[in-house]
MARTOR-152679 format. One line per 4 residues: number of its first residue (from 1); their letters; for each residue z negated, y negated, x of N, C-alpha, C. Coordinates in Angstrom, 2 decimals. Example, Ala and Ser with C-alpha at 12.3 -4.5 7.8 and 13.67 -1.06 7.14 Angstrom:
% residues 2
1) as) -7.80,5.69,13.19,-7.80,4.50,12.30,-7.80,3.30,13.20 ~ -7.08,2.25,12.85,-7.14,1.06,13.67,-7.87,-0.03,12.90 .
END
This chain:
% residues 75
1) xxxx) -82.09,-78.97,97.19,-82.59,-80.26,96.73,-81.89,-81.36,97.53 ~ -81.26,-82.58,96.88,-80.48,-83.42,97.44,-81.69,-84.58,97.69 ~ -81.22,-85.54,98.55,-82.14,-86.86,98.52,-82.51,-87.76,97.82 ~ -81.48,-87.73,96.53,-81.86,-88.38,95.14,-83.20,-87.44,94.71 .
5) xxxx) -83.37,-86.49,94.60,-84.65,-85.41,94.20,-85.56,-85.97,94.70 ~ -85.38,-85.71,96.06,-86.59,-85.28,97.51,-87.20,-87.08,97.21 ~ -86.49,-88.21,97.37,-87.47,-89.27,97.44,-88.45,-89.58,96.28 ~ -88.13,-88.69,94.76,-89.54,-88.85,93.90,-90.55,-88.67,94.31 .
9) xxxx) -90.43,-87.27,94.92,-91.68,-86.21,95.55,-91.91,-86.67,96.31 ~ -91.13,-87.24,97.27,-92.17,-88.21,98.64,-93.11,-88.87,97.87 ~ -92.51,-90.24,97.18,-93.10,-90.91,96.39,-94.18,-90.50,95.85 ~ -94.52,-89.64,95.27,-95.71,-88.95,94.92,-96.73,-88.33,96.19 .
13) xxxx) -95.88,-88.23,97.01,-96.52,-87.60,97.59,-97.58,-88.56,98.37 ~ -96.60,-89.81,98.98,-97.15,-91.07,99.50,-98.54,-91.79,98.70 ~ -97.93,-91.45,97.04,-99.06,-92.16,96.54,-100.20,-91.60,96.28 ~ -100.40,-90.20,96.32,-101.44,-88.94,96.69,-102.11,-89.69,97.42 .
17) xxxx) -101.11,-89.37,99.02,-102.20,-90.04,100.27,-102.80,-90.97,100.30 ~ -102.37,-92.44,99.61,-102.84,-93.35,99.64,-104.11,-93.15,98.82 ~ -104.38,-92.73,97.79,-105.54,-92.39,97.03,-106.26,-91.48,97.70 ~ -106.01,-90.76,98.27,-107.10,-89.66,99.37,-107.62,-90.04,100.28 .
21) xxxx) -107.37,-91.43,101.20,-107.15,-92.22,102.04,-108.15,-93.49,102.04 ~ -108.21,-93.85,100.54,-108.94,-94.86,99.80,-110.51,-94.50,99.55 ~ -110.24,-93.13,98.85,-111.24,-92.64,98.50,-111.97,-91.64,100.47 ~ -111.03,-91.73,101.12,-112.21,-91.16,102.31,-112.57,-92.18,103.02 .
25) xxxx) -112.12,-93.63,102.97,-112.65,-95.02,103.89,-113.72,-95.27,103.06 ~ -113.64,-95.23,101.18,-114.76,-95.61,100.62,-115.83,-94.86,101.32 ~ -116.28,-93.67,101.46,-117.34,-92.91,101.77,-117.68,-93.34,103.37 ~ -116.98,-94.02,103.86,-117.24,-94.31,105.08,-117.76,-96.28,105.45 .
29) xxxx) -117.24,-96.70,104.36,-117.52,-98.15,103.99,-117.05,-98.26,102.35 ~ -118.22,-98.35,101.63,-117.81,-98.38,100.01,-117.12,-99.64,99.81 ~ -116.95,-100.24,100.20,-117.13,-101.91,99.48,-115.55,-102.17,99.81 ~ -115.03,-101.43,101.02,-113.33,-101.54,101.01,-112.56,-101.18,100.12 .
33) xxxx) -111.38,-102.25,100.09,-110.42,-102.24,98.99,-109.21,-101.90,99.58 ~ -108.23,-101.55,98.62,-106.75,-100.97,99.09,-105.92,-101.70,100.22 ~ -106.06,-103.01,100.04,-105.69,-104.19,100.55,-106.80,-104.10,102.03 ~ -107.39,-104.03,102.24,-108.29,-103.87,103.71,-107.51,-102.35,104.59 .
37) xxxx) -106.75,-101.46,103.39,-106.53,-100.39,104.32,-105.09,-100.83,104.86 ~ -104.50,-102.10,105.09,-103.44,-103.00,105.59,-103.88,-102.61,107.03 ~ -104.89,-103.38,107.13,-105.69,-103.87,108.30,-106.95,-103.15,108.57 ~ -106.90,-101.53,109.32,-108.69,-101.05,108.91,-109.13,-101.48,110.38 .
41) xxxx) -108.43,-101.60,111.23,-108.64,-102.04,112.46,-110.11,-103.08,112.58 ~ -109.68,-104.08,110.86,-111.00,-104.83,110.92,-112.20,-104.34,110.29 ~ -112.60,-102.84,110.64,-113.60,-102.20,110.19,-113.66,-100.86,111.30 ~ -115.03,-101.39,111.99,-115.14,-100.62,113.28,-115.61,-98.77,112.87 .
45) xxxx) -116.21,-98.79,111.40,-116.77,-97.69,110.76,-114.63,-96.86,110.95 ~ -113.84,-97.25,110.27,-113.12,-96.58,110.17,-111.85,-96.53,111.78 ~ -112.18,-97.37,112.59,-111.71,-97.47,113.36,-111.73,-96.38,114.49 ~ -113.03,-95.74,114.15,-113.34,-94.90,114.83,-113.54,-93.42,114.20 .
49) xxxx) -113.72,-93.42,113.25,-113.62,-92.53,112.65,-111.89,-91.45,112.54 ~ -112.88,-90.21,112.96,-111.43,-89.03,113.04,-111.36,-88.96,112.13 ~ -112.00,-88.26,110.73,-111.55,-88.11,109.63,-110.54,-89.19,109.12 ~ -110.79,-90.39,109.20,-109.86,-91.39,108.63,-108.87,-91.37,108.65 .
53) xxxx) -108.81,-91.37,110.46,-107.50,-91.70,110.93,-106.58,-90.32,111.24 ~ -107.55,-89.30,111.02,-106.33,-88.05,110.69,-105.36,-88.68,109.09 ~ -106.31,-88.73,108.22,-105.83,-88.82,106.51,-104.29,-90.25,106.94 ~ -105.03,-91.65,107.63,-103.95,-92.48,107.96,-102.97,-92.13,108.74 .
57) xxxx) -102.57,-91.19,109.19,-101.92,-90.47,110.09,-101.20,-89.63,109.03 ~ -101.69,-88.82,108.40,-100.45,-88.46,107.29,-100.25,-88.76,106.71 ~ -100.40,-90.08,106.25,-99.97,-91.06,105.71,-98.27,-91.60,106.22 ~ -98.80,-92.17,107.46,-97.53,-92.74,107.90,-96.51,-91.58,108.56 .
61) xxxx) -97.04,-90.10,108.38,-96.23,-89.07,108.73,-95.30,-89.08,107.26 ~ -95.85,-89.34,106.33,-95.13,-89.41,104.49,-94.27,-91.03,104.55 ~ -94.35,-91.32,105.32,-93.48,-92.82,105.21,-92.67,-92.84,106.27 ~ -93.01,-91.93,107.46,-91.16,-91.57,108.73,-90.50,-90.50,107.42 .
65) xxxx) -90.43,-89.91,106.90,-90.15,-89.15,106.52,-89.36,-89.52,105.35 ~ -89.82,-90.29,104.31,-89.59,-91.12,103.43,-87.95,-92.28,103.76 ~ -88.53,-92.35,105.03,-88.00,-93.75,106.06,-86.58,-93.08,106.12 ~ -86.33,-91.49,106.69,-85.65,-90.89,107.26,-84.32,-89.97,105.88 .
69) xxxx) -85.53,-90.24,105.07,-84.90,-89.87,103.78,-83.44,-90.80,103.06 ~ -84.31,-92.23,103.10,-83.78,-92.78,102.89,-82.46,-93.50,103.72 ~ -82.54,-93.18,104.98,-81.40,-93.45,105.66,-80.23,-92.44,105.81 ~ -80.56,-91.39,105.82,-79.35,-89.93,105.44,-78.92,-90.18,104.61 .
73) xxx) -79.46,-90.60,102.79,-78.89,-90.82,101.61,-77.95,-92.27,101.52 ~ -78.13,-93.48,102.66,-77.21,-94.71,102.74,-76.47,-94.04,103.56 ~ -76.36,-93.11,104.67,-75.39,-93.10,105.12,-73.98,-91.99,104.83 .
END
């Protein structure tokens, strides 16, 4: 699989997380929106929360990766 392939499937993959991510801050504060998970820092429920910040954590493990993708394929 070349890097033209591999960055759809990130892509999907990224936008998975973000929806898994959404939907586990809702259960932890319903009333947050996609746009609050910018900034969850300003929500002490998820700030502290492990579950969360495992899910935000592979999150931005799907975006070094993504990141890393995309710089092998410019260079």
């Amino acid at each position: 699989m070349d890097t033209e392939q591999l960055e759809p499937l990130l892509q999907e993959l990224i936008d998975g997380q973000k929806k898994k991510l959404l939907s586990c801050a809702r259960r932890i504060v319903p009333t947050v929106t996609p746009d609050d998970l910018l900034q969850p820092n300003d929500f002490i429920e998820l700030e502290e929360h492990p579950l969360f910040r495992y899910e935000e954590g592979v999150l931005e493990g799907l975006h070094t990766v993504a990141a890393a993708v995309a710089a092998a394929r410019s260079s």
